[in-house]
VMD Tcl script that builds the backbone (N, CA, C; Angstrom):
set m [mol new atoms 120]
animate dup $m
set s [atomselect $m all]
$s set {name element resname resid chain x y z} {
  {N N UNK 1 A 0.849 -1.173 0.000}
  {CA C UNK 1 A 0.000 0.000 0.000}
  {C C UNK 1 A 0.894 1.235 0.000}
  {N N UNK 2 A 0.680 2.288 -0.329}
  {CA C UNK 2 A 1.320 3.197 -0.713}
  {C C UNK 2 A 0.602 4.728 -0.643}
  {N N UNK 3 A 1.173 5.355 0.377}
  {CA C UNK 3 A 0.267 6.609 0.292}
  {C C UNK 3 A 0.691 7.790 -0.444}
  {N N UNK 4 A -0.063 8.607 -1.365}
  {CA C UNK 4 A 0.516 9.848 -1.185}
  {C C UNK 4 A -0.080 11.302 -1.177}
  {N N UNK 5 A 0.658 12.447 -0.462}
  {CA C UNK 5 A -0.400 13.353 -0.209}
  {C C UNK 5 A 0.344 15.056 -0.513}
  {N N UNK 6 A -0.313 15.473 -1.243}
  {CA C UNK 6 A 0.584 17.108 -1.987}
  {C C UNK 6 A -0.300 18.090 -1.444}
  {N N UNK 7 A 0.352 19.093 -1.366}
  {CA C UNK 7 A -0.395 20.669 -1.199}
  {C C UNK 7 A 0.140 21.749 -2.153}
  {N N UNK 8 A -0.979 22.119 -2.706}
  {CA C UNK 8 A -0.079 23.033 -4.088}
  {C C UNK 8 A -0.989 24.732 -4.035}
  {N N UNK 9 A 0.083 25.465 -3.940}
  {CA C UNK 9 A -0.429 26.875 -3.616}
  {C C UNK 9 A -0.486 27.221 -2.169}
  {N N UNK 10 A 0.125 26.418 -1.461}
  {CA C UNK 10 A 0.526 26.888 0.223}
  {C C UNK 10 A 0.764 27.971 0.280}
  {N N UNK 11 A 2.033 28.514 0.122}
  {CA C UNK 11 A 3.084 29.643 0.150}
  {C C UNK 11 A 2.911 30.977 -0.855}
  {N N UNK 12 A 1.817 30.748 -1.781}
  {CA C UNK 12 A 1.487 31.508 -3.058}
  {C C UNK 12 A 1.479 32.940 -2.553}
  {N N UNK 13 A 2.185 33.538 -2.948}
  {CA C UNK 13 A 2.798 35.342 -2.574}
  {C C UNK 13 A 1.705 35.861 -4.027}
  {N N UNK 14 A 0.862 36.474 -3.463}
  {CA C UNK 14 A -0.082 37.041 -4.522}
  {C C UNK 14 A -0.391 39.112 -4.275}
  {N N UNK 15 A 0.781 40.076 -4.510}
  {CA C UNK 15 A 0.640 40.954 -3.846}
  {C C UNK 15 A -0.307 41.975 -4.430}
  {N N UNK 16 A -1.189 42.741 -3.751}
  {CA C UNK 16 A -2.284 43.438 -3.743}
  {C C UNK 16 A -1.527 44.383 -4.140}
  {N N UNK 17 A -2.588 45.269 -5.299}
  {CA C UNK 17 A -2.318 46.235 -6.229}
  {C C UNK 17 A -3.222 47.684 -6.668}
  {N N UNK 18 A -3.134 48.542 -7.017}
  {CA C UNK 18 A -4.131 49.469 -7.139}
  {C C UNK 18 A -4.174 49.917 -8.688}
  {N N UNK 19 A -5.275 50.248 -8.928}
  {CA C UNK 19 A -5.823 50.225 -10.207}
  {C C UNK 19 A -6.240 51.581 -10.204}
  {N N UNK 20 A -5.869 52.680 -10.646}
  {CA C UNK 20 A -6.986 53.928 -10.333}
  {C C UNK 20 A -7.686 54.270 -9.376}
  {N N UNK 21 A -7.104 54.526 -8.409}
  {CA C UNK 21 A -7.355 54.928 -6.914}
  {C C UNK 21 A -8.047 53.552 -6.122}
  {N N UNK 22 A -8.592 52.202 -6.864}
  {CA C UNK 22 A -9.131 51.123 -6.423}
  {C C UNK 22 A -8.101 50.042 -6.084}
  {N N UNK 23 A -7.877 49.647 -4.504}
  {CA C UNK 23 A -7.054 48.131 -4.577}
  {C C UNK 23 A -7.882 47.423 -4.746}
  {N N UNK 24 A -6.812 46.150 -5.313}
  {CA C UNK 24 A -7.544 44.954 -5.964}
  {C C UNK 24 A -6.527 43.743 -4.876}
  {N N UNK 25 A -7.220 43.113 -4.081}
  {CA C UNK 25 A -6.790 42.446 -3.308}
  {C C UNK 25 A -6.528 40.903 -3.574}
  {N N UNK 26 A -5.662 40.214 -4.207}
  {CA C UNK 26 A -5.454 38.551 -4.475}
  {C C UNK 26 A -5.560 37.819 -3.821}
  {N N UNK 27 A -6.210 36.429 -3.266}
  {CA C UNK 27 A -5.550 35.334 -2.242}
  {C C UNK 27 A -5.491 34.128 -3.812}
  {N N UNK 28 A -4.864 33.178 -2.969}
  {CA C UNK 28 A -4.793 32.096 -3.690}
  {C C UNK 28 A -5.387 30.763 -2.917}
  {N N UNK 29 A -6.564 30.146 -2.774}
  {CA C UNK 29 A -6.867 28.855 -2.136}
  {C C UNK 29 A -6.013 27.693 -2.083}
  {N N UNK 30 A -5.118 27.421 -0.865}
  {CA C UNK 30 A -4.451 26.008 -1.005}
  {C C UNK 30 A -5.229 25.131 -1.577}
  {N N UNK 31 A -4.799 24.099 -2.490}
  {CA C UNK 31 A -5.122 22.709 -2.860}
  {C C UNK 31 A -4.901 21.704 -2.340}
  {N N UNK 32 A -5.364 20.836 -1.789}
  {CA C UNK 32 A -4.632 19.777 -0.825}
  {C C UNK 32 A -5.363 18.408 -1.802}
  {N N UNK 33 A -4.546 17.621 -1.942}
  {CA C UNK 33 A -4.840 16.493 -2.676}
  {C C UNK 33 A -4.376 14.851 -2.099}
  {N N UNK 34 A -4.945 13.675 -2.111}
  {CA C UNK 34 A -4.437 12.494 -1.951}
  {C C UNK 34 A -4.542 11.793 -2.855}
  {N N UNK 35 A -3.509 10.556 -2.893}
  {CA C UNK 35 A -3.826 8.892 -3.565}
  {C C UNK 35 A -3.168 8.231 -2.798}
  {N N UNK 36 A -4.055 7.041 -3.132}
  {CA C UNK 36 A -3.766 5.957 -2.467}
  {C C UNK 36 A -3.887 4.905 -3.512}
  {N N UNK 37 A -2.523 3.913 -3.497}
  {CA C UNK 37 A -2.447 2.860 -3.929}
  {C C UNK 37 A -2.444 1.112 -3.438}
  {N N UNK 38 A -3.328 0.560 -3.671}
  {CA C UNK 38 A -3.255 -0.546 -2.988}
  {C C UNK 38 A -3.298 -1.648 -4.270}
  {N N UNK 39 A -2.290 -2.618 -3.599}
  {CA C UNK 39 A -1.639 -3.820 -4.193}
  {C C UNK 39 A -2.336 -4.896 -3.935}
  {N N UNK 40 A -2.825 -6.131 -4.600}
  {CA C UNK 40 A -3.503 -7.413 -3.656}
  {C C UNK 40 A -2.263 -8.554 -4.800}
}
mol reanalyze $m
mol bondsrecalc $m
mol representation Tube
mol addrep $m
């Protein structure tokens, strides 16, 4: 059996910016993902 498990966009530096007197504020949603492999 074999596990495996990633997170993609943890650390994502997304910096907030202004547009014509308007900021425009970024986040980025972590992804968290698994698989699992099983052998018989």
């Amino acid at each position: 059996m074999m596990l495996a498990f990633y997170i993609d966009k943890l650390f994502d530096y997304l910096p907030d910016y202004t547009i014509d007197g308007v900021t425009i504020r970024r986040s980025a949603t972590p992804y968290f993902g698994m698989e699992l492999n099983l052998t018989i």
